[in-house]
C-alpha positions, -999 to 999 in steps of 0.1 A, spaced: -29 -367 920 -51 -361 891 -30 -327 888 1 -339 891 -8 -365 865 -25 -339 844 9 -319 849 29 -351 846 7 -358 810 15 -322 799 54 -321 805 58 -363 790 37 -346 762 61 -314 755 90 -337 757 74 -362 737 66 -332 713 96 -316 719 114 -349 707 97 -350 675 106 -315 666 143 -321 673 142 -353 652 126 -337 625 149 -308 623 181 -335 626 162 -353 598 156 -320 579 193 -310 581 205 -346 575 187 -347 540 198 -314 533 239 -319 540 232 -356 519 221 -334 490 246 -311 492 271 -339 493 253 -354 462 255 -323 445 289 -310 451 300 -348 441 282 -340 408 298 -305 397 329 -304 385 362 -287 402 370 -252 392 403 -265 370 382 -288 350 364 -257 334 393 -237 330 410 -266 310 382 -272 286 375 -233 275 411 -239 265 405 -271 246 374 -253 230 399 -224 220 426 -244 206 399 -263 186 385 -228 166 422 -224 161 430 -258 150 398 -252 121 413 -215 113 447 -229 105 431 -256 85 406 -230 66 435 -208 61 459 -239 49 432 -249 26 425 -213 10 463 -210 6 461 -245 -10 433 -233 -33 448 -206 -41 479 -216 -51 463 -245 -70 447 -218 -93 478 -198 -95 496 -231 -109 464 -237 -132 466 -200 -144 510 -204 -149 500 -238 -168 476 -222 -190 500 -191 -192 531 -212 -198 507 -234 -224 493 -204 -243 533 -189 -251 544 -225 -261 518 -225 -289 529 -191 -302 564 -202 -299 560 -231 -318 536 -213 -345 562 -182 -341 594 -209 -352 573 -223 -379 561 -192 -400 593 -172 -386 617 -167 -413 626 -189 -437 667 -198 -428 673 -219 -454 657 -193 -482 674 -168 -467 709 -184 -471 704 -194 -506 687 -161 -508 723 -145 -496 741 -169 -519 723 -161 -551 724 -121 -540 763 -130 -537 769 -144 -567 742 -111 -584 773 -91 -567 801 -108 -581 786 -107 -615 775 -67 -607 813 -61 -604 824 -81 -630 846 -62 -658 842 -30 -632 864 -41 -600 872 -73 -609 884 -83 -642 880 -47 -654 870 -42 -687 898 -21 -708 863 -1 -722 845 12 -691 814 23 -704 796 51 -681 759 28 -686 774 3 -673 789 19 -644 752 33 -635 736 3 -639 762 -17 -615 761 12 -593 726 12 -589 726 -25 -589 748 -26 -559 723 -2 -541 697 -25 -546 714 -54 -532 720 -35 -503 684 -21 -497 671 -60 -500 695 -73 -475 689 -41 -454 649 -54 -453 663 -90 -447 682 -79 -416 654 -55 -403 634 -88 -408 661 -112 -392 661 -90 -357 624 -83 -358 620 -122 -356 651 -123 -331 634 -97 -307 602 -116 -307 620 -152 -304 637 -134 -273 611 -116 -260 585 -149 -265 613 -167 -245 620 -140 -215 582 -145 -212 584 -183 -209 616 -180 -186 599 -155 -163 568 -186 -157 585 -211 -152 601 -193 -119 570 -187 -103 568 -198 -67 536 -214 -73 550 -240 -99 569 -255 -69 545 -257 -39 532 -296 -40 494 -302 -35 487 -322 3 466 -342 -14 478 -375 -27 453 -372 -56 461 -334 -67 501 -343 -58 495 -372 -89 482 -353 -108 504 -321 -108 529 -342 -107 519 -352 -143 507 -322 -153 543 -300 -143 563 -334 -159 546 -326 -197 551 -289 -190 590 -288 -185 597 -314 -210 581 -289 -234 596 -261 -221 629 -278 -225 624 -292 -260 611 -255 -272 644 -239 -255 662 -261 -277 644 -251 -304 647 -217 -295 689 -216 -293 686 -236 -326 667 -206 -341 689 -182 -325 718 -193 -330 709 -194 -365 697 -156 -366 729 -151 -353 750 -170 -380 730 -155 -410 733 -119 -392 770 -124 -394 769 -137 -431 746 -105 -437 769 -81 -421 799 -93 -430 789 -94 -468 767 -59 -467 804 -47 -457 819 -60 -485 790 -44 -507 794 -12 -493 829 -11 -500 820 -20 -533 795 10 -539 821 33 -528 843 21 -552 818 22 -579 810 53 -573 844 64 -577 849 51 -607 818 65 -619 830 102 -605 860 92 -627 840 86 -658 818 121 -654 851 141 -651 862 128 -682 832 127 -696 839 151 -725 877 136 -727 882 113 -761 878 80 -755 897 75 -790 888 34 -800 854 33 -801 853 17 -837 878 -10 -829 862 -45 -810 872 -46 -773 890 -70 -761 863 -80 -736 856 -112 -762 822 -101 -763 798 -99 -794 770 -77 -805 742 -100 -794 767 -110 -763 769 -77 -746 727 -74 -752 721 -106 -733 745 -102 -707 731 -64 -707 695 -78 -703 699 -101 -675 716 -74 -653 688 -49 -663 665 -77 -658 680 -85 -618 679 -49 -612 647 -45 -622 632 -76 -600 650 -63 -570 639 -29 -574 603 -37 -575 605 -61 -547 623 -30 -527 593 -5 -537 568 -26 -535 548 1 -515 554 32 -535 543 8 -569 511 -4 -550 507 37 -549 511 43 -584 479 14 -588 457 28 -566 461 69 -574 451 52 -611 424 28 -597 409 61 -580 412 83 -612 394 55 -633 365 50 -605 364 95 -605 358 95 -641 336 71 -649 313 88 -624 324 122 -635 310 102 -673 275 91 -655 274 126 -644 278 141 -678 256 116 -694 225 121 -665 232 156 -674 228 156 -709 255 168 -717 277 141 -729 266 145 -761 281 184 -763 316 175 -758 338 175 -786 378 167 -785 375 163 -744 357 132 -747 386 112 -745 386 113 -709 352 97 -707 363 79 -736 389 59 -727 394 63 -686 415 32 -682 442 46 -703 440 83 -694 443 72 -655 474 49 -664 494 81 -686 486 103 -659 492 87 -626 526 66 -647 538 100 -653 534 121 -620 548 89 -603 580 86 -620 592 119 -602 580 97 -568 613 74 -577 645 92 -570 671 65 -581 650 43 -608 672 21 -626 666 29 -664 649 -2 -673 625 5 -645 619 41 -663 621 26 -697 592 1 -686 572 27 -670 577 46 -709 564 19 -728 532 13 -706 527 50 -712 534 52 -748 508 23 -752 483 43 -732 492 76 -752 482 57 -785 451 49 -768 437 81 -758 449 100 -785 441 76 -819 407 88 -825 418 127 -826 454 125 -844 450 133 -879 470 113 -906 499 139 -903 504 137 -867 496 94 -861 528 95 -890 549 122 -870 537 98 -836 546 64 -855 576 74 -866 591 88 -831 573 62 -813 600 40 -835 628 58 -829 622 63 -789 618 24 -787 653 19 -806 664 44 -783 657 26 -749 666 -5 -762 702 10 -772 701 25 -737 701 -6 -721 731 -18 -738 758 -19 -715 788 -32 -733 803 -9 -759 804 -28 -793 814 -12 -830 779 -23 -841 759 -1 -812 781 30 -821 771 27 -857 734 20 -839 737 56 -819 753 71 -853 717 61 -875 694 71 -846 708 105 -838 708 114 -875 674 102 -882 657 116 -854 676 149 -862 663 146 -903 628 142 -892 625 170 -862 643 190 -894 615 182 -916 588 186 -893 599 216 -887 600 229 -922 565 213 -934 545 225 -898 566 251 -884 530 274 -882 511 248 -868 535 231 -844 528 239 -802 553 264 -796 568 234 -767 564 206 -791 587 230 -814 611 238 -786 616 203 -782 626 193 -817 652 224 -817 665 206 -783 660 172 -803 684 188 -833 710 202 -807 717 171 -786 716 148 -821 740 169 -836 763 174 -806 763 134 -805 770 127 -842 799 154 -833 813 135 -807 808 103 -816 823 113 -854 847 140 -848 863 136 -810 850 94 -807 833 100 -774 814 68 -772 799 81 -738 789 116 -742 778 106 -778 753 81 -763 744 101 -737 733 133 -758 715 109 -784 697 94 -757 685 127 -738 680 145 -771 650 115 -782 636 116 -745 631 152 -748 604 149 -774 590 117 -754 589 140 -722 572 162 -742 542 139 -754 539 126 -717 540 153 -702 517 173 -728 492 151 -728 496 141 -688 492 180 -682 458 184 -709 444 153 -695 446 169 -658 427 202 -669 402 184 -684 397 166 -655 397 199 -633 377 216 -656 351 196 -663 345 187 -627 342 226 -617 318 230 -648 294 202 -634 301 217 -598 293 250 -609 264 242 -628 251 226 -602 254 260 -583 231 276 -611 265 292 -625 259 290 -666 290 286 -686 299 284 -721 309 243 -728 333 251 -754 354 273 -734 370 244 -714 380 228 -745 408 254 -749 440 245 -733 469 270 -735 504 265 -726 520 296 -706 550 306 -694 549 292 -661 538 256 -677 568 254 -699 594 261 -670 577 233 -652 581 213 -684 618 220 -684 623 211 -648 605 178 -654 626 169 -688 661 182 -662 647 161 -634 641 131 -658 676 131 -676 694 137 -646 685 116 -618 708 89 -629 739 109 -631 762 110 -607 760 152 -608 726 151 -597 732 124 -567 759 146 -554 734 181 -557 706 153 -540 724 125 -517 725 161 -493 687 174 -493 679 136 -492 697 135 -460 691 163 -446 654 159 -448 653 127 -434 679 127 -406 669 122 -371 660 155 -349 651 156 -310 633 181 -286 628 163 -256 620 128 -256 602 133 -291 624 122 -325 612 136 -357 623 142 -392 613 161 -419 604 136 -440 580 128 -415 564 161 -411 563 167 -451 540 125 -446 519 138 -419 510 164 -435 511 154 -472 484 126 -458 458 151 -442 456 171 -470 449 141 -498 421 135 -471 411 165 -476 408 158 -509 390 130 -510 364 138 -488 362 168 -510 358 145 -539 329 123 -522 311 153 -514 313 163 -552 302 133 -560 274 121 -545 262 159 -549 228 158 -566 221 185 -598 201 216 -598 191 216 -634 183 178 -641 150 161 -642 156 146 -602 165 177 -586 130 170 -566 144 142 -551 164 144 -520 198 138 -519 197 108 -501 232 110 -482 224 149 -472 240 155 -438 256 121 -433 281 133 -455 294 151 -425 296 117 -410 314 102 -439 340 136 -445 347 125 -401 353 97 -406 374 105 -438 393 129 -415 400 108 -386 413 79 -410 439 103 -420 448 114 -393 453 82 -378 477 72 -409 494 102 -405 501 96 -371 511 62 -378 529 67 -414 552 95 -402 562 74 -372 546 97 -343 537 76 -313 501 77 -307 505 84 -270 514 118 -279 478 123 -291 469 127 -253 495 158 -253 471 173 -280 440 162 -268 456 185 -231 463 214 -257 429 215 -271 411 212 -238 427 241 -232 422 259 -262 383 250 -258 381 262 -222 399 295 -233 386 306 -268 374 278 -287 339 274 -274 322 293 -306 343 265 -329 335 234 -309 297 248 -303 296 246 -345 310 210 -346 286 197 -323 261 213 -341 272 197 -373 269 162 -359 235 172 -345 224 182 -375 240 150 -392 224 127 -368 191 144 -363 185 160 -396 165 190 -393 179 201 -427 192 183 -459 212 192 -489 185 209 -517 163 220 -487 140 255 -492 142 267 -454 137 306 -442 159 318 -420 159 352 -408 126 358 -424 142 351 -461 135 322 -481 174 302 -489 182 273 -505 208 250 -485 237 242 -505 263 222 -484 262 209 -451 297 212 -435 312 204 -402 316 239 -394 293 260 -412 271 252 -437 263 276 -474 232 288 -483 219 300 -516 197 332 -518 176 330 -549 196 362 -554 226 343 -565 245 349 -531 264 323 -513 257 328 -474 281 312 -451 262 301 -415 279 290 -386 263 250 -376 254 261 -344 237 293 -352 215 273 -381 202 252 -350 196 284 -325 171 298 -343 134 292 -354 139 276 -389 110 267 -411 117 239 -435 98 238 -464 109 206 -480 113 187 -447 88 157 -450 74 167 -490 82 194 -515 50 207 -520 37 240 -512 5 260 -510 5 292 -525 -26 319 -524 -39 344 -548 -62 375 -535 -84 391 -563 -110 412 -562 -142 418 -584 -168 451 -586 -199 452 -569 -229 435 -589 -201 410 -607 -220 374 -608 -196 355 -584 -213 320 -591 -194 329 -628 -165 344 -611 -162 309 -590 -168 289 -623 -145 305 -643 -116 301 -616 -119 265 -613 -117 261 -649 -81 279 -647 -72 262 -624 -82 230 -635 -64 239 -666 -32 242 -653 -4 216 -649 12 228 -623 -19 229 -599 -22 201 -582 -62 185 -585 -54 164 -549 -57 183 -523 -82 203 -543 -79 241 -548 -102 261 -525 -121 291 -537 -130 316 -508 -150 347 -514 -138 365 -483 -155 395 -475 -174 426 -487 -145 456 -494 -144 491 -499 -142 492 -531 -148 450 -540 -157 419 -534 -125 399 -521 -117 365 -535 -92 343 -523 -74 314 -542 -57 287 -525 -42 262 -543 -8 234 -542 23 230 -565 37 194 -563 73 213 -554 80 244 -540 106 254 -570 72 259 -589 53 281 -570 59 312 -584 58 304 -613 24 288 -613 7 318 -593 27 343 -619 8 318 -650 -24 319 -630 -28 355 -624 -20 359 -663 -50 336 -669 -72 347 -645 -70 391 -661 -72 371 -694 -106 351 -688 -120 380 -668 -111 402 -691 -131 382 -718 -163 378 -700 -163 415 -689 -155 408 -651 -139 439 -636 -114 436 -612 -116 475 -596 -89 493 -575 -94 510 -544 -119 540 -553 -136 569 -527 -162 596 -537 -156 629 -523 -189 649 -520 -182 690 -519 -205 711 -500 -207 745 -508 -213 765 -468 -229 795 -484 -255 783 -509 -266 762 -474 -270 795 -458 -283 808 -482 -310 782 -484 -314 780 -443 -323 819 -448 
């Protein structure tokens, strides 16, 4: 019983146990299925993730469409401000470009007043022709009508110059104004305001200025018809003029058969002069205007002769020299007025078609500065024989510019040709030995053409080839003066400046020799081609022997895409060599003298003159370039050419020119300098941008290549100072007293004016000789030029004091002791 209940206890306690387990485990997996339940309520489905990543995606999208949108925005924002300020900046230089473009209105009255100067040109020569053509006044209206044309030529080049740059000005505008970006509208409501505002004022500007614009163009167009149409006419006009002035040189030597009875142009004496003078007046305005350039030439060539001589006068003067110069003077005299005859008389060949009152001024401004250079050396004769031609030459070119024939100017021609031809004949009779063989020549030609004109005038009544030889025949003697005095004036110049020059290069020359000036052959043909140029550029002979050449030399050539002419080439080159010149001329100039009281001074420009003749160079080339109308562009052709040309065989060359800016820049050398180079002592005379020239103190003129100056050792003795330290080596006998011997030198040298006291001289007594007692004197010259001179005065000092206090200065001596072998036997026996 016990057992059973034991056993009974034990099974009701498994079960019991057994229960427990069970109900925990239910409970266990109960909780556990509740939380899974909780948790899978909490995540979310599988389509729920998929559809946000997509929302996340379109999102980043969304913001990259708006960052793109907005940079577009931007962008085109500052594109618009850009056009704006674009558009803005081409409206101001349209508006400033229509206000200081031409002048319309001066132009048409300008036209107007140049068409009535026509109608007045042709007067009593086309129209309403004159039944007494004279050939002056053919010329003159000829020449006239060129000059017309030439000023509205300029006035049309002007009118389409301002047209292209109205049109290009406007194609620019035109072109902005497209632009996409001017019509994309801001998104923003603020920026869309205020574009809004901003595009409104820039197209109701742009449309007011295109009125403006067709206004001004249509205008340019209306005066470039008036201008054509009427340069037609004038054209027409010159042909026909110049037919009738063919006419009038064919029958030039035909009788014209009334020239003492009035015309019936109902023109007086003082009529005929006025109306003369305002046509030679207009012609004489317009011509200037139309060589403005050429004039502005003339001014400067005598500006730059005026500035040469009065420094060629300082130079003279530093020299000392002034003084020494006797009739030449006049050059340093009077340098205003020598410039003004020279450079007045080489230019008037530089005008090929000059009216006559433009030659006839240009006569009187050199007759004026004739009288100026020449009063002080004319004696009484000659200032009469000058006075009284001066007279007759003024009578002359005011006859010449009479252009109506009257009874009163025949009778005019009549007295001058027979006085100028009485006093040529009586100058010739009273000074035939003493007369210039030219100036004598002149006065026979003088005689001829004054009696040919009384001839004609007289005998056949050839009012026009009696005036014309009367005229020629007084101009001959005035060509002569100019171009005497012109030509003397030059070689002074010349010669002078080669005297200084070459006495700068220690060449002596004898002063007075320059002062002789002989005429030879070859200077009197070139007198005789002047006087032929000068009385025939106004006929019509000479325009038909030069109208060809004139063309021919400046017509229009092409290789290739390049246009040339030979004008051009004659400019490019004619500039490069007057560079030349002047840097020539600088470097004369600022060259400092051997033989003056400064030569120890350095030149202070030295080797930046290389710099200055560079830049001198590369100014002229540029104007040539630009002057003869080759585009710059094609520099890079050359610049190809002479790469190269340097990469093949110019490497020596360009080596030298790098060496000449080195030594520019860096300045191991200087103009004046004492160097040695190749162990010989030279003196450097020019610095150049190839080589430079060295003196020897043997009178040679060594020519060294730049770059081998700067490849070898070079020992510069005037670098920093001019001074030099020169020695002396003496010697004195055995026993001298050399405290004496050192007391005596110092007092020579102390003497001396050349020795310099600071640094002191040194004294050495160097050693004990053969033969003497070696001294050695060391002393400095304040300039190098000195030193051998000093040492040479020295050492005649120094015999002359020891010499006086019985100091002997021995030469090398050896005793020679003879032995005789056999009396030294004889005496070892």
């Amino acid at each position: 019983m016990v057992f059973y209940n034991l056993i009974q206890n034990i099974i009701f306690y498994k079960i019991s146990k057994t229960k427990q387990v069970t109900i925990f485990v239910f409970a266990f997996f109960l909780l556990l299925q509740l939380s899974n339940v909780s948790y899978s309520q909490n995540l979310p489905p599988k389509d729920s993730l998929t559809s946000k990543s997509d929302k996340i995606e379109n999102l980043l999208k969304l913001d990259e469409n708006r960052s793109k949108d907005l940079f577009k925005e931007n962008k085109t924002h500052r594109e618009r401000a850009l056009l704006f300020d674009e558009i803005a900046k081409n409206i101001q230089n349209a508006d400033l470009k229509l206000k200081t473009g031409i002048d319309y209105k001066g132009f048409t009255s300008e036209l107007d007043y140049v068409i009535k100067l026509k109608k007045t040109a042709i007067d009593g020569i086309i129209k309403n022709k004159n039944d007494f053509q004279t050939l002056r006044n053919i010329t003159v209206t000829s020449v006239m009508l060129k000059e017309l044309q030439t000023r509205v030529d300029l006035q049309l080049e002007k009118i389409q110059k301002n047209n292209l740059e109205l049109s290009q000005i406007q194609s620019q505008i035109d072109s902005l104004t497209i632009k996409k970006a001017l019509f994309i509208l801001p998104k923003d409501s603020l920026r869309k305001s205020l574009y809004y505002e901003r595009y409104s004022e820039m197209n109701s500007q742009v449309k007011k200025l295109n009125i403006r614009f067709k206004n001004a163009l249509d205008s340019i167009s209306k005066l470039q018809i008036l201008a054509t149409k009427f340069k037609y006419d004038l054209q027409n006009d010159i042909i026909e003029t110049d037919n009738i002035r063919k006419n009038e040189f064919g029958n030039l030597f035909h009788s014209d058969g009334r020239i003492f009875k009035t015309s019936s142009n109902k023109m007086s004496f003082y009529d005929s002069f006025f109306y003369s003078l305002f046509k030679e007046f207009v012609i004489l305005a317009f011509f200037i205007s139309n060589h403005f350039n050429t004039l502005v030439l003339m001014l400067l060539l005598a500006v730059a002769l005026i500035v040469y001589l009065l420094f060629l006068r300082s130079k003279y003067k530093h020299e000392g020299l002034y003084n020494q110069i006797e009739f030449s003077k006049r050059i340093f005299k009077h340098p205003i007025a020598c410039a003004i005859l020279i450079s007045f008389t080489l230019f008037n060949f530089f005008f090929v078609y000059p009216p006559f009152a433009f030659t006839a001024l240009i006569w009187l401004i050199s007759i004026i500065a004739l009288n100026v250079v020449n009063k002080e050396y004319f004696n009484a004769k000659d200032k009469f024989i000058w006075r009284i031609f001066v007279l007759l030459i003024l009578f002359t070119l005011y006859d010449n510019n009479i252009l109506i024939h009257s009874v009163r100017e025949v009778f005019l021609i009549l007295i001058l040709a027979i006085s100028s031809a009485a006093v040529s004949i009586y100058n010739l009779k009273k000074n035939k030995e003493n007369l210039n063989p030219l100036f004598k020549y002149s006065l026979y030609a003088l005689i001829a053409f004054e009696t040919a004109a009384v001839f004609f005038i007289l005998i056949d009544q050839n009012y026009n080839l009696g005036k014309l030889l009367m005229v020629n025949g007084i101009i001959t003697v005035l060509m002569y003066y100019l171009f005497s005095n012109a030509y003397r004036l030059l070689v002074d110049i010349i010669n002078y400046s080669n005297f200084i020059r070459e006495r700068n290069e220690e060449n002596q020359l004898a002063l007075n020799e320059l002062e002789r000036v002989n005429f030879k052959k070859t200077h009197n043909a070139l007198f005789i081609i002047c006087w032929i140029i000068t009385v025939g550029k106004n006929s019509y002979f000479f325009h038909t022997i030069l109208d060809p050449i004139i063309d021919f030399f400046y017509e229009r050539r092409t290789i290739g895409d390049i246009n040339y002419s030979y004008d051009s080439i004659i400019v490019f080159f004619f500039i490069i060599l007057i560079s030349i010149i002047i840097a020539k001329i600088i470097a004369f100039l600022t060259n400092n003298s051997i033989g003056n009281s400064d030569a120890s001074k350095k030149n202070k420009l030295g080797s930046w003159l290389i710099l200055i003749q560079i830049a001198i160079f590369s100014i002229g080339i540029s104007l040539a370039f630009i002057s003869s109308g080759i585009p710059v562009d094609r520099l890079t052709i050359i610049i190809s050419a002479l790469g190269v040309g340097i990469g093949f065989g110019l490497q020596t060359l360009v080596n030298n020119l790098v060496s000449g800016l080195i030594i520019a820049f860096e300045k191991p050398v200087n103009i004046d300098d004492t160097i040695d180079i190749n162990g010989q002592t030279v003196k450097m005379k020019s610095i150049g941008i190839r080589s430079s020239v060295v003196a020897t103190f043997d009178g040679a003129d060594v020519i060294i290549p730049n770059g081998d100056l700067l490849s070898q050792h070079l020992t510069n003795w005037t670098l920093t100072n001019n001074k030099k330290r020169t020695d002396i080596a003496i010697g004195v006998a055995y026993g001298t007293n050399l405290e004496q011997v050192k007391t005596l030198l110092e007092e020579t040298l102390k003497s001396h004016s050349l020795v310099l006291q600071d640094p002191a001289p040194i004294i050495w007594f160097k050693e004990f000789n053969s033969s003497s007692i070696d001294v050695v004197i060391k002393f400095w010259v304040n300039h190098i030029n000195f030193a051998n001179q000093a040492k040479s005065d020295l050492i005649i000092a120094i015999d002359k004091v020891f010499r006086e206090n019985n100091i002997e200065i021995p030469f090398p001596q050896q005793d020679v002791h003879i032995i005789n072998k056999n009396s030294k036997d004889a005496k070892e026996e």
